[in-house]
C-alpha positions in Angstrom: -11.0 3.0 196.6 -8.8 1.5 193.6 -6.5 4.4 193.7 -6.1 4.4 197.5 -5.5 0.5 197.5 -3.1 0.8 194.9 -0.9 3.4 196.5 -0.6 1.5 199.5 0.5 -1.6 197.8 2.8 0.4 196.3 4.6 2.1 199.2 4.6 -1.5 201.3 6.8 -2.6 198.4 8.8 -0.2 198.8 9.3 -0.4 202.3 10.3 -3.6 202.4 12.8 -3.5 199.6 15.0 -0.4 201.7 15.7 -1.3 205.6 18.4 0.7 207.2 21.9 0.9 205.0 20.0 0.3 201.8 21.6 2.0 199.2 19.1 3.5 197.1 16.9 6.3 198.3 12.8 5.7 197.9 10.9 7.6 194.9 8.0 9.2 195.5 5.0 7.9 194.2 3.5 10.5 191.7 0.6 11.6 192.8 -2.3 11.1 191.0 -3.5 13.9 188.2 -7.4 14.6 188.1 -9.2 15.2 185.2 -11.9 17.4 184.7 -15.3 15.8 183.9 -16.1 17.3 180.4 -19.5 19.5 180.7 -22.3 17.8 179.1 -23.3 19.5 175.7 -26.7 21.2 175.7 -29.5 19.6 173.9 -31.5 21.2 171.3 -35.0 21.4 172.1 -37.3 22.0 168.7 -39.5 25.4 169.0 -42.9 24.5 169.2 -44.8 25.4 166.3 -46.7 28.2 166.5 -50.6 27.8 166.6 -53.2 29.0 164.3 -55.4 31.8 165.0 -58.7 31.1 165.6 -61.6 33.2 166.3 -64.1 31.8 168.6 -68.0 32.1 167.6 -71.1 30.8 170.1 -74.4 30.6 168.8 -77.0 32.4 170.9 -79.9 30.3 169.6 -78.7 26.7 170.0 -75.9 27.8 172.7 -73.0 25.7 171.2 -69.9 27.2 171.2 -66.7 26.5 168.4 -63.5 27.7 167.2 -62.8 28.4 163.3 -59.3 30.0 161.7 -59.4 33.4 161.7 -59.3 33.6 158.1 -63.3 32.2 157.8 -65.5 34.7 158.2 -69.1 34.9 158.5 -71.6 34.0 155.8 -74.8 33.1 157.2 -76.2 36.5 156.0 -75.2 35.9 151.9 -77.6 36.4 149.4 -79.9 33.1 149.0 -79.2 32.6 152.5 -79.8 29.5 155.0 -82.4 28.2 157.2 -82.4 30.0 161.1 -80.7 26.3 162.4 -77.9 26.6 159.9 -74.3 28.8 160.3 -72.0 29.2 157.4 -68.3 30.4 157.5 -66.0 30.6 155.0 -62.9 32.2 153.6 -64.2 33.2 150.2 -66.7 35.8 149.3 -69.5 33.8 149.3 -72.7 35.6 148.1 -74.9 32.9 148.0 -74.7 29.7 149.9 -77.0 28.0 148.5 -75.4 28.1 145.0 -71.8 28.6 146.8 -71.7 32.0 144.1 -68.5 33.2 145.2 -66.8 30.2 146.0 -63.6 29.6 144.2 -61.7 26.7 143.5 -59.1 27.9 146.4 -61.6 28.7 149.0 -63.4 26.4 151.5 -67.0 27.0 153.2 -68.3 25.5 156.6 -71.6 24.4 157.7 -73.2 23.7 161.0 -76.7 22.6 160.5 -78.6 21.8 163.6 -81.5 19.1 163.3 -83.9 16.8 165.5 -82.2 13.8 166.9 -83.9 11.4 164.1 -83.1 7.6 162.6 -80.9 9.4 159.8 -78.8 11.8 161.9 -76.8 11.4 163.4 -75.7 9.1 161.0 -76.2 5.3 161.2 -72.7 4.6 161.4 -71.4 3.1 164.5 -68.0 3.7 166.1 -68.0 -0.2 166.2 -68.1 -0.7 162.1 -65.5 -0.9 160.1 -64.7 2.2 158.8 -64.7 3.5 155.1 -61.7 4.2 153.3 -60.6 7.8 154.5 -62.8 7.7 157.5 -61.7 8.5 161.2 -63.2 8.8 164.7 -62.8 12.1 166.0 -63.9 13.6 169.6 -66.7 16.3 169.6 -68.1 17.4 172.8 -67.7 14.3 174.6 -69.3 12.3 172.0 -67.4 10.4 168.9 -68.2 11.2 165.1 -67.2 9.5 162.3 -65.2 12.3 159.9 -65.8 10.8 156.8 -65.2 12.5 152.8 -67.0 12.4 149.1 -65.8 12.8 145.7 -67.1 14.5 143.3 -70.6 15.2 144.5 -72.9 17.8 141.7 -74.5 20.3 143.5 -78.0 21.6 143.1 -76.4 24.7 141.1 -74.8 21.8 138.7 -71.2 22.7 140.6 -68.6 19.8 141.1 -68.5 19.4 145.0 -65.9 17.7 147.4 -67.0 17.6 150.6 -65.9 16.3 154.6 -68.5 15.6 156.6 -69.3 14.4 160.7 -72.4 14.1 162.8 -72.6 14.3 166.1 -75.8 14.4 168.9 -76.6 15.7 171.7 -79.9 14.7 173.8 -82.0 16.9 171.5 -80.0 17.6 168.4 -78.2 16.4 166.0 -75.5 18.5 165.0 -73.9 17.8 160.9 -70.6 19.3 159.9 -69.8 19.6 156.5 -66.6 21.4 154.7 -67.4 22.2 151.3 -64.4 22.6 148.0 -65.0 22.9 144.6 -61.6 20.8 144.1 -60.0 17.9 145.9 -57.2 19.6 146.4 -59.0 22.6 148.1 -60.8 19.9 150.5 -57.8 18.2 151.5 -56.8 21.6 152.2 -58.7 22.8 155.1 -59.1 18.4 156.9 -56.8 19.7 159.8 -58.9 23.1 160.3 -61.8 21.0 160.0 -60.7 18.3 162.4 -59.7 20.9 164.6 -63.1 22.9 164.5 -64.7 19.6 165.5 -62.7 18.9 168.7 -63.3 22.8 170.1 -67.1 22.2 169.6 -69.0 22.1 172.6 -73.1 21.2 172.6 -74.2 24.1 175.0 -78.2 23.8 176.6 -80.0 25.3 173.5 -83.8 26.5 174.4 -85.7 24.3 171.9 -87.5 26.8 169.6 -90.7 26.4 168.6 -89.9 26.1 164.7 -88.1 22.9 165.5 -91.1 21.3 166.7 -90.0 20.5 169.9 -91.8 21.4 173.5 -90.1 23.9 175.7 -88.6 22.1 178.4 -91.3 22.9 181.8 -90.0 24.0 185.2 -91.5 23.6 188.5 
């Protein structure tokens, strides 16, 4: 509308300025030149990063279900193994869990332990206290646990322990979670994995078992 507006300025000027017998003949107005609206650049979108493997387990007696790295394996079965409510993964050899034979300083192990619903476990602490240093509400099967770490710990065997742990409860259960090292550096390690095994944990409908203590649920 500017550009119009100004042309037609411009030519009434002119017009009036050279009647018949003026001397001087009109210029033409140049005609405006039009500029091609530069192309916007494309944006660079970052990759997403690619996501770990994981290898999905469910438990046929307690019917929970939860995702691990590929890279822990199975090692429920070792040598000195663990009561029929307990699953162990890891990604050393572990030959014994019990006395973590077989654990390095490098390698990490995993336990699921699986517990009456009791007045120490889950564990006392409330999502409503304040936190310990390190400590963090995380999401596991609907419910909140508090993911919370220890230095240093000896181990029955005598070996130096650092450890991650969360509880979390279902109607009937209690379900603990704890990532063993035999280093700090080994723990902090595997927190993501662990954090991440927790939030693709889901409780299931176990069949209580009679070793538990726990009457069979009746139907009819």
């Amino acid at each position: 509308m500017l550009l119009g507006l100004g042309l037609g300025l411009g030519l009434g000027l002119m017009a009036c300025g050279s009647g018949p017998g003026a001397g001087s003949a009109s210029m033409p107005s140049p005609s405006p030149s039009l500029q091609p609206s530069p192309s916007p650049s494309p944006s660079l979108q970052p990759s997403p990063s690619p996501q770990a493997a994981t290898t999905a387990y469910h438990d046929p007696t307690w019917d929970y279900s939860i995702q691990f790295p590929s890279t822990w394996h199975d090692v429920t079965m070792a040598v000195g193994g663990t009561a029929p409510q307990e699953h162990v993964v890891s990604d050393a050899a572990v030959s014994n869990t019990n006395t973590l034979d077989g654990l390095d300083g490098q390698g990490v192990m995993f336990r699921i332990i699986v517990q009456q619903v009791n007045s120490g476990c889950p564990n006392p602490r409330s999502t409503d206290a304040v936190l310990p240093a390190g400590a963090e509400i995380v999401p596991v099967s609907g419910a909140s646990a508090v993911m919370f770490q220890n230095n240093d710990m000896v181990y029955p065997s005598g070996k130096h322990v650092w450890d991650v742990q969360a509880e979390a409860a279902s109607q009937l259960y209690c379900y603990a979670f704890v990532g063993l090292a035999l280093s700090a550096s080994s723990r902090d390690s595997m927190l993501t994995d662990f954090r991440s095994a927790l939030q693709t944990f889901q409780f299931g409908s176990p069949h209580p078992p009679p070793y538990m203590g726990v009457s069979a649920p009746t139907t009819g």
